[in-house]
C-alpha positions as CSV (number, residue, x, y, z in Angstrom):
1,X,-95.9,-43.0,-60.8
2,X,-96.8,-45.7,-58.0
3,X,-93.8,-47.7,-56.5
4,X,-95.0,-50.7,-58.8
5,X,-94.8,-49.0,-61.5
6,X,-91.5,-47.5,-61.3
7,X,-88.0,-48.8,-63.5
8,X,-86.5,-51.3,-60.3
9,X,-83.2,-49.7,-61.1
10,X,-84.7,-45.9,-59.8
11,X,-86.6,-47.3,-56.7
12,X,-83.2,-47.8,-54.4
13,X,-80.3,-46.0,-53.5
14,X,-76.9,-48.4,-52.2
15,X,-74.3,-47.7,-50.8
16,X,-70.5,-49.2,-50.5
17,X,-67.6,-48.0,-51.2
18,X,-65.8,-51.0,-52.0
19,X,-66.1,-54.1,-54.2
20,X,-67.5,-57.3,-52.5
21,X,-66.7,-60.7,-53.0
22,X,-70.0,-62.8,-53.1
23,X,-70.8,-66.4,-54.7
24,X,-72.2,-66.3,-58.4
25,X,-75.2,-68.2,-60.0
26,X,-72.2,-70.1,-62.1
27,X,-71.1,-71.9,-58.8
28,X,-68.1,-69.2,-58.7
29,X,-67.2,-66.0,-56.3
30,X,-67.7,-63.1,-58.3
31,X,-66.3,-59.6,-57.9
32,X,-69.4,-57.1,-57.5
33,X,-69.0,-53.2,-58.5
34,X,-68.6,-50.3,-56.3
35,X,-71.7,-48.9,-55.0
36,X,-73.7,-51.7,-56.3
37,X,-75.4,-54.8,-54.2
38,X,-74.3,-58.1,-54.2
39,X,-76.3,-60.8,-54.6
40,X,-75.3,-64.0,-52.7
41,X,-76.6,-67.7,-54.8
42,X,-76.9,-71.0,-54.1
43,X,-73.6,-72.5,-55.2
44,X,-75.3,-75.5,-56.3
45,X,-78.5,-74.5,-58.0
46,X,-77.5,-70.7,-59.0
47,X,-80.6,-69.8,-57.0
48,X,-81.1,-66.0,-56.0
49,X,-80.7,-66.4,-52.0
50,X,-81.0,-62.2,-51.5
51,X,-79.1,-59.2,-51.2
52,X,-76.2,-59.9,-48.6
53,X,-75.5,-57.1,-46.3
54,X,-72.5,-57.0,-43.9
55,X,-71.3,-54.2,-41.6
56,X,-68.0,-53.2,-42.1
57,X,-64.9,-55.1,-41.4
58,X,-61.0,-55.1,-42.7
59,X,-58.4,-58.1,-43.4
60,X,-55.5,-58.5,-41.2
61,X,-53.4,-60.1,-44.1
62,X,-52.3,-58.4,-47.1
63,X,-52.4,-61.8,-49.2
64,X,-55.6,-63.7,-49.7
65,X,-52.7,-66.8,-51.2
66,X,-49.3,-67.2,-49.8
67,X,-46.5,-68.1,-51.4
68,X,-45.7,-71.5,-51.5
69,X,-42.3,-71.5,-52.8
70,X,-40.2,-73.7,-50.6
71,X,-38.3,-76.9,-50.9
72,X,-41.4,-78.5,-48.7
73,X,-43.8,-77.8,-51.2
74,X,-44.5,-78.8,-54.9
75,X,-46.7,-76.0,-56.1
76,X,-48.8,-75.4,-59.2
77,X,-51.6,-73.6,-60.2
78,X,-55.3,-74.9,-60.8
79,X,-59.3,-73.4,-61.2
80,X,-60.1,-71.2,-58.8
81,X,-63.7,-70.8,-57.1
82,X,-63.0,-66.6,-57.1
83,X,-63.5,-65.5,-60.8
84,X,-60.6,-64.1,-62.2
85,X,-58.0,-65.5,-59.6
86,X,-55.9,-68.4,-59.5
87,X,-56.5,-71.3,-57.0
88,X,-52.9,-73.1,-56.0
89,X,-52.5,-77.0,-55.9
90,X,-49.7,-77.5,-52.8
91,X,-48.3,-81.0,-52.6
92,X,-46.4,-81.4,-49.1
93,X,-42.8,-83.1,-50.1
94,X,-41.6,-83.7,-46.9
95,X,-42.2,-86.7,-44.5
96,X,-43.4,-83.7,-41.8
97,X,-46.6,-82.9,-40.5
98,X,-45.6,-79.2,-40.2
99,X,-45.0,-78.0,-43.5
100,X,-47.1,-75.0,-44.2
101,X,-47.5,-71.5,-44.6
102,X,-48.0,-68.5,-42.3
103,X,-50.2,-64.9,-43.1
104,X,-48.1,-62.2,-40.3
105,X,-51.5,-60.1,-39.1
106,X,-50.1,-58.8,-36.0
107,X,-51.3,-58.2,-32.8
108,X,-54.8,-59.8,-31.6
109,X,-57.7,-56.8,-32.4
110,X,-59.9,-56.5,-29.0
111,X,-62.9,-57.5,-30.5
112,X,-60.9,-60.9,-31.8
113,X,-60.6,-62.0,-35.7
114,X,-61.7,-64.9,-37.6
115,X,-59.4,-67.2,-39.9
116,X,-61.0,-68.1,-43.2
117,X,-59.8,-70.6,-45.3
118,X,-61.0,-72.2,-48.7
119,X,-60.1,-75.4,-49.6
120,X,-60.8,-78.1,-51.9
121,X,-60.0,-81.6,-51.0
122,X,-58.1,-83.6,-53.6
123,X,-56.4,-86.4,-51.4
124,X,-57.7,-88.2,-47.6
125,X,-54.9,-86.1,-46.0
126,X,-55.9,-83.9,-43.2
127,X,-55.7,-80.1,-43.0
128,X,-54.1,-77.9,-40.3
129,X,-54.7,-73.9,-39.6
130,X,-54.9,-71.8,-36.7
131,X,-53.0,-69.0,-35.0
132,X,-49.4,-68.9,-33.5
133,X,-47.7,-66.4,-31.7
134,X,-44.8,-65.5,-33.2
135,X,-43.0,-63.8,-30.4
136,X,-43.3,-66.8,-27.5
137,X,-43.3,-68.1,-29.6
138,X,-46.3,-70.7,-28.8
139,X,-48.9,-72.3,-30.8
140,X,-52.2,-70.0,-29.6
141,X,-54.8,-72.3,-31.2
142,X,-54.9,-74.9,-34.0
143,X,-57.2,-77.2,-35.5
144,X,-57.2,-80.5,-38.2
145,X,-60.1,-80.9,-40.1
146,X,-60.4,-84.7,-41.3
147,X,-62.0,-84.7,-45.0
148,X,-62.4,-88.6,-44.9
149,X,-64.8,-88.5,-41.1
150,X,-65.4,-85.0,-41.7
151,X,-64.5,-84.3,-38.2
152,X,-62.8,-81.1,-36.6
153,X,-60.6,-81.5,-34.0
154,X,-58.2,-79.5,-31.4
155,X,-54.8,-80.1,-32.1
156,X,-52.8,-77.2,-31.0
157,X,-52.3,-74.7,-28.3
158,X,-54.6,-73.8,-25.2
159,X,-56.1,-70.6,-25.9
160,X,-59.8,-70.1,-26.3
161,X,-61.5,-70.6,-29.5
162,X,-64.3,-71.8,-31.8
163,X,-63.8,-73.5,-34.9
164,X,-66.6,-74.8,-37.7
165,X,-66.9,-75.7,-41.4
166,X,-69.0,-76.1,-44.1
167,X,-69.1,-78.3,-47.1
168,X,-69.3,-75.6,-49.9
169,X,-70.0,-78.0,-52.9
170,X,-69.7,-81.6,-53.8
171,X,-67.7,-80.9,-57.1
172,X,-65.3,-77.8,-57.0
173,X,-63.9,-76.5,-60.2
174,X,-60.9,-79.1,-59.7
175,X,-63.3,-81.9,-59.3
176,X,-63.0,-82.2,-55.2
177,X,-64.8,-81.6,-52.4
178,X,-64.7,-77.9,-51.4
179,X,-65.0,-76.9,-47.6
180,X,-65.3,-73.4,-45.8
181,X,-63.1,-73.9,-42.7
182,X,-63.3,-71.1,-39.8
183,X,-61.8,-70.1,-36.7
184,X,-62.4,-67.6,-34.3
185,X,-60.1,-66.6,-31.4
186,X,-61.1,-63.5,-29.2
187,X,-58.3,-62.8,-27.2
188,X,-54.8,-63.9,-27.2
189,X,-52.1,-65.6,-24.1
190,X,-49.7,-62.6,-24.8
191,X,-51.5,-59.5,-25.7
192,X,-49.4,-57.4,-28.0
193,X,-47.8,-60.1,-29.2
194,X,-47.3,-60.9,-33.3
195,X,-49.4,-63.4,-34.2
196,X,-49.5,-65.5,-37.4
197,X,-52.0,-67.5,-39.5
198,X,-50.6,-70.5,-40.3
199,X,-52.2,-73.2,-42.4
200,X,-50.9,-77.0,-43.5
201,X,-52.2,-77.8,-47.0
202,X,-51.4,-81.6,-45.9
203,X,-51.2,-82.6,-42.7
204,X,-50.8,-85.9,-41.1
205,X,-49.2,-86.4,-37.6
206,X,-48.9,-90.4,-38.0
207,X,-48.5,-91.9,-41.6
208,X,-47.7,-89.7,-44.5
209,X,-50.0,-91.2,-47.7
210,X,-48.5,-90.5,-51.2
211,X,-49.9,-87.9,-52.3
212,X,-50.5,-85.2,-49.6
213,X,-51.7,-82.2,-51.5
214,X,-55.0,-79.9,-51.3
215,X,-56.0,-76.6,-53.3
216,X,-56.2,-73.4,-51.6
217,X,-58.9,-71.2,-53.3
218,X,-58.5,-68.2,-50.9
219,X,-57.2,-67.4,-47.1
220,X,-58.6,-64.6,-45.0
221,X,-58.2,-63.2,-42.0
222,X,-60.4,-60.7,-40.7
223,X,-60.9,-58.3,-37.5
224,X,-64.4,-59.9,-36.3
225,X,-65.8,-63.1,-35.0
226,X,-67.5,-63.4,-37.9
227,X,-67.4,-66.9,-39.8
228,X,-69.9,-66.5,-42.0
229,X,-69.2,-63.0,-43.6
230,X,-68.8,-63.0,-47.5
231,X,-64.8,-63.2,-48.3
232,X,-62.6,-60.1,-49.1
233,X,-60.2,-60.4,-51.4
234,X,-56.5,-58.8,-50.8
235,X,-53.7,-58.5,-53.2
236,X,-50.4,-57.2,-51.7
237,X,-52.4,-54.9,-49.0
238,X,-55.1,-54.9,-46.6
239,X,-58.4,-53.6,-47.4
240,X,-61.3,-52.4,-45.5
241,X,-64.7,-53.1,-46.8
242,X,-67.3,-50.5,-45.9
243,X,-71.2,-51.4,-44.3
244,X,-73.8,-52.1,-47.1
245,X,-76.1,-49.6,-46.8
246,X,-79.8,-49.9,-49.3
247,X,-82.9,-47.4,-49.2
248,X,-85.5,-47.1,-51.0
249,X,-86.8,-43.2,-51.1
250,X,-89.1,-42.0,-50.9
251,X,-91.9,-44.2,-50.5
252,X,-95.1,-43.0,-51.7
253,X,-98.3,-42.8,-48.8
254,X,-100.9,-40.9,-48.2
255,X,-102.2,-40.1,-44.5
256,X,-99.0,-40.0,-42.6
257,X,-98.2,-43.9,-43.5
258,X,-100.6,-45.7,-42.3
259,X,-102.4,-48.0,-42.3
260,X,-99.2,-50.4,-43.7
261,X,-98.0,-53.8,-43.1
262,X,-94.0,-54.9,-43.5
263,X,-93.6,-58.2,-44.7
264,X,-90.1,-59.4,-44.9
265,X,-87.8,-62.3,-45.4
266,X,-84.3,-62.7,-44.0
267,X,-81.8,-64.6,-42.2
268,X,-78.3,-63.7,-39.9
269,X,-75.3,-65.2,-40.5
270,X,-73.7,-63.9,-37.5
271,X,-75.0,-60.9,-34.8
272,X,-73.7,-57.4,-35.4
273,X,-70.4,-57.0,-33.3
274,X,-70.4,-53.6,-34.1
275,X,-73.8,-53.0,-33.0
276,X,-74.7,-49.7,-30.7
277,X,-77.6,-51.8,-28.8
278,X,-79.3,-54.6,-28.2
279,X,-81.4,-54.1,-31.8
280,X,-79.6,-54.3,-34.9
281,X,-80.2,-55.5,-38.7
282,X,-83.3,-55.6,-40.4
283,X,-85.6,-53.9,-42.8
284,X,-87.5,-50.6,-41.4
285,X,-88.6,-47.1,-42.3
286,X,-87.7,-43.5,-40.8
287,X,-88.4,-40.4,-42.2
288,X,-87.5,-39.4,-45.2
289,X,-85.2,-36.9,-44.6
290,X,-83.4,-40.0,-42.6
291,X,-83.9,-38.9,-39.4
292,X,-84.4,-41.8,-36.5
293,X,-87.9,-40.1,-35.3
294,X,-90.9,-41.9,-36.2
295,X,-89.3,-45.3,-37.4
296,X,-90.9,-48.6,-37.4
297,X,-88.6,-51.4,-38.0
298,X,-88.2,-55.2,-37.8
299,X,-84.7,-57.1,-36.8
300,X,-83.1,-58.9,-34.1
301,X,-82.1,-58.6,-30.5
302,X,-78.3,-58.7,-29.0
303,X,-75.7,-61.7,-30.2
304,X,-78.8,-63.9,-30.6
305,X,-81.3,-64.0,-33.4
306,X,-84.5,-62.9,-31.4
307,X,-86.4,-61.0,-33.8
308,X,-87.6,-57.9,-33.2
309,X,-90.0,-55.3,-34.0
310,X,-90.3,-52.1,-32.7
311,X,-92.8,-48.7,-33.8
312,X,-91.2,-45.3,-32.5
313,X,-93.8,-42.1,-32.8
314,X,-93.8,-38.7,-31.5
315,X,-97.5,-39.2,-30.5
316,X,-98.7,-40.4,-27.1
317,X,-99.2,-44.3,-26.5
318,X,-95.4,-45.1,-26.1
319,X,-92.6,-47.1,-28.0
320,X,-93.9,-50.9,-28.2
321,X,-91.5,-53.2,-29.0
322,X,-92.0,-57.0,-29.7
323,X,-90.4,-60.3,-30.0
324,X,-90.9,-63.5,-31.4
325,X,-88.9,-67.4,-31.1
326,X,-85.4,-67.6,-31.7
327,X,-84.3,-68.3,-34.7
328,X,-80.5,-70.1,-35.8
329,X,-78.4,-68.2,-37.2
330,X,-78.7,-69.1,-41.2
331,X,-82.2,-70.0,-40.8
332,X,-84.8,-68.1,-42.7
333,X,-87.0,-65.7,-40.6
334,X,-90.5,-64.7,-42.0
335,X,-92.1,-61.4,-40.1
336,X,-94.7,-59.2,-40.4
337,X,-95.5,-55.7,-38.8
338,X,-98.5,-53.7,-39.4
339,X,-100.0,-50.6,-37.7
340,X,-102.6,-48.3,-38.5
341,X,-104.1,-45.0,-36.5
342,X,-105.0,-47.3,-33.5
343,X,-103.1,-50.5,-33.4
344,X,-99.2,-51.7,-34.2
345,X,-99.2,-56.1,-34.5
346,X,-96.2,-58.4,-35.1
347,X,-95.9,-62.2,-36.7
348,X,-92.9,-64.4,-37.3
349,X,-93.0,-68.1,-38.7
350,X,-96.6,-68.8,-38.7
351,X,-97.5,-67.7,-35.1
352,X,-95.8,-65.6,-32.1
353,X,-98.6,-62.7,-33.1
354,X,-98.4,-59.9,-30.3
355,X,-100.5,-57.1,-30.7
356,X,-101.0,-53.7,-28.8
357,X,-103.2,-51.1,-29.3
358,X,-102.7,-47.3,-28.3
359,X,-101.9,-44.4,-31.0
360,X,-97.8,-44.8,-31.1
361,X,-98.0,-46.5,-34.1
362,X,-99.7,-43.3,-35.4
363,X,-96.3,-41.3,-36.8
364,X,-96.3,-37.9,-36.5
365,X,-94.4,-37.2,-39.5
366,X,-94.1,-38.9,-42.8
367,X,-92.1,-42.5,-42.7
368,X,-91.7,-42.9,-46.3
369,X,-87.8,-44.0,-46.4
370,X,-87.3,-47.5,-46.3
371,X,-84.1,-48.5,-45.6
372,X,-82.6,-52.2,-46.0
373,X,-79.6,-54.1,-43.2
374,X,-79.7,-51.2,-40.7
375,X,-81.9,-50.4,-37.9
376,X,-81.6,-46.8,-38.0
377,X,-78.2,-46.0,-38.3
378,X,-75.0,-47.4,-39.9
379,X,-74.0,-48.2,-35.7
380,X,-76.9,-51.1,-36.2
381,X,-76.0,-53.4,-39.1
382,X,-76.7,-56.0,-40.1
383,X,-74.7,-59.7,-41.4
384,X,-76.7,-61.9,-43.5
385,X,-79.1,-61.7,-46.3
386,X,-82.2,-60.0,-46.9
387,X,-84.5,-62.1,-49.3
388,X,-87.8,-60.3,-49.7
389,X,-89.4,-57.7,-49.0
390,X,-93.2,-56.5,-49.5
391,X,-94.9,-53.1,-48.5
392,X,-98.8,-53.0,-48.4
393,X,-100.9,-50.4,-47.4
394,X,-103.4,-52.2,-45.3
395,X,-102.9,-53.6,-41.6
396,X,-102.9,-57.5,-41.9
397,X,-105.4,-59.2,-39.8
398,X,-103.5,-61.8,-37.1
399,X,-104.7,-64.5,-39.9
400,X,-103.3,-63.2,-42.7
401,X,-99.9,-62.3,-40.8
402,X,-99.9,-65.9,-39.5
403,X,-100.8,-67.4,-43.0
404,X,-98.1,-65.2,-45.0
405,X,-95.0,-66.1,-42.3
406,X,-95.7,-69.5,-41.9
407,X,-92.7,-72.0,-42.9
C-alpha cells in the first residue's frame, strides 16, 4: 500500500502524555485527548492553522482562576473562552487602584517564567498584572494595559522584563474585546525569594469610572519565556505538559531515499529554550529505527528564526548545512530541501536557493522515519505550528523550489 493510499489515521504515530489546551474551530479553547495532536484554528474564521507542537513546560500556579471572594470585589460568573470552564466577571468595589488578586508560584525558575492572562474587556478601565516579591516585599515588575489606546505601559517595579499583547477576537463569548496579555521576567532582585502573580481586574490610578469590572477567562504562569505557548489549564495543582512528539513510520522508498524533496510549511511562536544546540524544531527524517545517523532535516537556528536545513550521511562529501532570511516569529516559513545521489539544494520564501553538490546527501542507510517538531531528538523541539507538509520522490529543480515557497 503506497503512503497515499493509506487510512491518514495509520500513517503517524504522536506522542504526549498529557491533554493540551488549544483554540477550537467554534472560536473556543478546547481540551484535546492524551496522546492525540492538537490542532490550533483561527479564532475568527475556524480555519485549520496546523498541528501545534510545544516542547515541554510546567505551570507555577496551581489555579488557572483565583478566587475572588473579598469585600473589594463583586464577583459572578460568565462564558468562558475554555470549553467546559467557567470565565469570572470581577467588578472592583473599592475607590483603590490596588484591588486584585495574587497566584503564590515561588521562587524565580533560572530560565525565568512567563505570566499569561486572558481577558475580556467589558468597561474603558485599565488592567494591572505582573510579579511581586512577597518576601521584600517589593513590586519586581508590573504593567497596565489601556483597552481604550491599546497601549502597554510600565507601571511597577525595576526589574527587567518584556511585556506584549494580542487582540484575540473582536467579540468574546461575553460580547467584549478579548486580549492575550503576557509578561516575561528572567531573573529576579532577590533570588530565592517568594514571588507572586498578581493581577488587577480594574485598575485606574487617577479617576475611578463606575463600573470597573473585566472577565478573566484564564491565568497562567509558566516556567519559560514563552508568550506564545498554547495555555495549560490547572485546577487545584500544577501540571507538567510533556513535548509533542509526531512520526510518521516508516516511509516507503526505494534506493536508499533518494532522490526526494521536503516541502514544508511552518511558523515559530517562540525559539526552543530547551534546545541542546543552535538547530532546533522542524520537520526531518532519520532512520527508521530512530537513530540520529543519516538525517536530513529542515528548522531554525538559535533564539532567532533563521531557517535551517541540514543533510547528515555516513558517506564521504561532508555534513552541508544551509540557511535562508530571517523570518518573525509567527510568520509563515515556506522551505524546500531536496537531494539525490549527487546533489542536496535548499529554498525558502520564493528565493535564498543554495545548493552543493558532493555525495553526503547520498545516506548510507535507509531514512524512511519522518518525524514532525523535533530535529532529532526530544533535546531539539520545537514551539509553533507545523502547517503542511509534502514528501516527493524527485529532486526539485531551483525553479520549481522557488515557484512552490514563494509567498
Amino acid at each position: 500500500m503506497t503512503l497515499a493510499t493509506r487510512p491518514f489515521g495509520n500513517l503517524f504515530v504522536f506522542s504526549r502524555n498529557s491533554t493540551k489546551w488549544e483554540m477550537g474551530p467554534n472560536g473556543k479553547f478546547i481540551e484535546y485527548p492524551v496522546g492525540a495532536p492538537a490542532y490550533r484554528h483561527d479564532p475568527v474564521t475556524g480555519q485549520n492553522l496546523g498541528i501545534s507542537v510545544n516542547e515541554n513546560t510546567v505551570t507555577l500556579q496551581s489555579n488557572s482562576l483565583a478566587n475572588y471572594a473579598s469585600s473589594s470585589f463583586e464577583t459572578s460568573d460568565a462564558a468562558s473562552l475554555f470549553e467546559g470552564k467557567v470565565a469570572k466577571r470581577v467588578a472592583n468595589l473599592l475607590p483603590s487602584p490596588s484591588a486584585g488578586a495574587g497566584y503564590i508560584v515561588g521562587p524565580l525558575p533560572n530560565r525565568g517564567a512567563t505570566y499569561d492572562l486572558y481577558v475580556e474587556i467589558v468597561s474603558t478601565s485599565r488592567i494591572m498584572f505582573g510579579f511581586r516579591d512577597q518576601d521584600a516585599p517589593v513590586w519586581e515588575a508590573g504593567y497596565t494595559f489601556d483597552p481604550v489606546t491599546e497601549v502597554l505601559s510600565r507601571a511597577q517595579g525595576s526589574t527587567s522584563a518584556t511585556a506584549g499583547f494580542r487582540k484575540v477576537m473582536g467579540f468574546g463569548p461575553n460580547g467584549g474585546v478579548v486580549y492575550h496579555l503576557w509578561m516575561t521576567m528572567l531573573e529576579q532582585s532577590n533570588p530565592g525569594n517568594t514571588l507572586a502573580a498578581y493581577h488587577y481586574p480594574a485598575y485606574e490610578p487617577d479617576t475611578y469610572p463606575d463600573p470597573r469590572e473585566s472577565i478573566i477567562h484564564y491565568v497562567g504562569v509558566i516556567q519559560y519565556p514563552h508568550p506564545q505557548m498554547s495555555p495549560i489549564w490547572v485546577d487545584g495543582t500544577n501540571l507538567a505538559r510533556p513535548t509533542d512528539y509526531c512520526v510518521i513510520n516508516p516511509i516507503p522508498s526505494a534506493v536508499l531515499e533518494y532522490p526526494r524533496t521536503i516541502y514544508v510549511e511552518m511558523l515559530a511562536d517562540t525559539p526552543a529554550v530547551g534546545a541542546s544546540d543552535s538547530f532546533h524544531g522542524g520537520v526531518g527524517f532519520v532512520r527508521y529505527n530512530g537513530e540520529a545517523a543519516d538525517r536530513a532535516w529542515v528548522g531554525f537556528r538559535g533564539p532567532g528564526t533563521e531557517p535551517r536545513a541540514q543533510v547528515v550521511s555516513t558517506r564521504p562529501g561532508g555534513t552541508p548545512q544551509m540557511g535562508g532570511t530571517t523570518v518573525q516569529f509567527g510568520t509563515l516559513l515556506k522551505a524546500c530541501l531536496g537531494w539525490d545521489a549527487e546533489k542536496v539544494a535548499f529554498a525558502t520564501n520564493g528565493g535564498d536557493y543554495t545548493s552543493e553538490s558532493g555525495a553526503s546527501g547520498n545516506p548510507g542507510q535507509d531514512r524512511r522515519r519522518l518525524q514532525i517538531g523535533h530535529a532529532i531528538t526530544a533535546t531539539r523541539p520545537m514551539n509553533g505550528i507545523i502547517k503542511r507538509i509534502r514528501v516527493v520522490n524527485e529532486l526539485w529543480s531551483q525553479e520549481r523550489m522557488e515557484q512552490e515557497t514563494a509567498a
